[in-house]
C-alpha positions in Angstrom: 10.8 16.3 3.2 9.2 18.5 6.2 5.5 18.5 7.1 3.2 17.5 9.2 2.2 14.3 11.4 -1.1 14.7 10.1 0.3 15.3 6.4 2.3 12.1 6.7 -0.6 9.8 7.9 -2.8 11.4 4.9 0.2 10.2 2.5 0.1 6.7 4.2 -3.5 6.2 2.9 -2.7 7.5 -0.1 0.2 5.3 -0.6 -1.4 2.5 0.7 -4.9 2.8 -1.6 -1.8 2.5 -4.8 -0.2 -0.2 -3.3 -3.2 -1.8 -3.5 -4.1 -0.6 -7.3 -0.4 -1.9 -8.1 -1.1 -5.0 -6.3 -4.3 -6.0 -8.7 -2.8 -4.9 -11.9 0.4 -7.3 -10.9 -1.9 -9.9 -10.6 -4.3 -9.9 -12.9 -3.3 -7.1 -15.8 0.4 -8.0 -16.4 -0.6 -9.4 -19.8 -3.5 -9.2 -22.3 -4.3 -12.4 -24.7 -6.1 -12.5 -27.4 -6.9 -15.6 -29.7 -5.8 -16.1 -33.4 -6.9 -18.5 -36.1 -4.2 -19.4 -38.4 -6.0 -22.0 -40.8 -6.0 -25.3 -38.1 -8.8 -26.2 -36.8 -9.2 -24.3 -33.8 -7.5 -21.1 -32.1 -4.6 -20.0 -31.1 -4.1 -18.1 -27.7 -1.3 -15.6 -27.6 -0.4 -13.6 -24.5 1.5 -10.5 -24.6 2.7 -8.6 -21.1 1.2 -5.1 -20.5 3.5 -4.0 -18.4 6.9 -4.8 -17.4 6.7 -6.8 -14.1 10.0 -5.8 -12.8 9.3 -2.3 -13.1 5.6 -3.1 -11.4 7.8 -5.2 -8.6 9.8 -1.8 -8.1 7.2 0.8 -7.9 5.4 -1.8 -5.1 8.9 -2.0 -3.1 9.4 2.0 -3.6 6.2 2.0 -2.3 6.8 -0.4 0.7 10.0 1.3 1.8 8.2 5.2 2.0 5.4 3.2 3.6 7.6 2.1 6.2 9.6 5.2 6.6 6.8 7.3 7.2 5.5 4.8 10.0 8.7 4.9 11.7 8.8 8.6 11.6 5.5 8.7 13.1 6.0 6.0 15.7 8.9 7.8 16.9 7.1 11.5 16.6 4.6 9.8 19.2 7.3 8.6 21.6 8.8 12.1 22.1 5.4 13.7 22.5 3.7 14.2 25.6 0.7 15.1 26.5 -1.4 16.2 29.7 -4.8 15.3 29.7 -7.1 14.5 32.9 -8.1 11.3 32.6 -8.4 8.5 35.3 -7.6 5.4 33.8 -7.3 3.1 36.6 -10.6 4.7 38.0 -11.9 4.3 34.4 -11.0 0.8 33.9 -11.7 -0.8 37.7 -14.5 -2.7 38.2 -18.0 -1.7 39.2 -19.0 -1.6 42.6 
């Protein structure tokens, strides 16, 4: 896929705000409970899974691997790019006289 740095990094937060959504309902919405009374004193909790925790485990890795991929891209978009700007950095960052 072609587009832009700046289309990229807006995919990284995108991506990044799911993995976090994906994250939370791993750990804490993987299974519902609910309790049942079947003539003992007392209840009976029963847990059931939501969702299927491998296929939550895969999204999260698909996730992690375009995550990365785009970061790489980027990092090595940067390196080739110059640019020319007039800044003075060692004047910038000396000391005050």
């Amino acid at each position: 896929m072609k587009e832009s740095i700046s289309s990229f990094l807006s995919m990284q937060t995108a991506l990044n705000q799911r993995r976090t959504q994906l994250n939370e309902l791993k750990n804490a919405a993987t299974s519902h409970s609910y309790d049942t009374y079947d003539g003992t004193p007392g209840k009976k909790t029963i847990s059931e899974p939501t969702y299927d925790i491998k296929k939550v485990d895969k999204k999260l890795t698909d996730i992690n691997k375009a995550l990365f991929k785009i970061d790489q891209a980027i990092k090595r978009s940067n390196a080739m790019t110059e640019m020319d700007l007039a800044v003075d950095f060692d004047s910038l960052m000396s000391e005050i006289e």
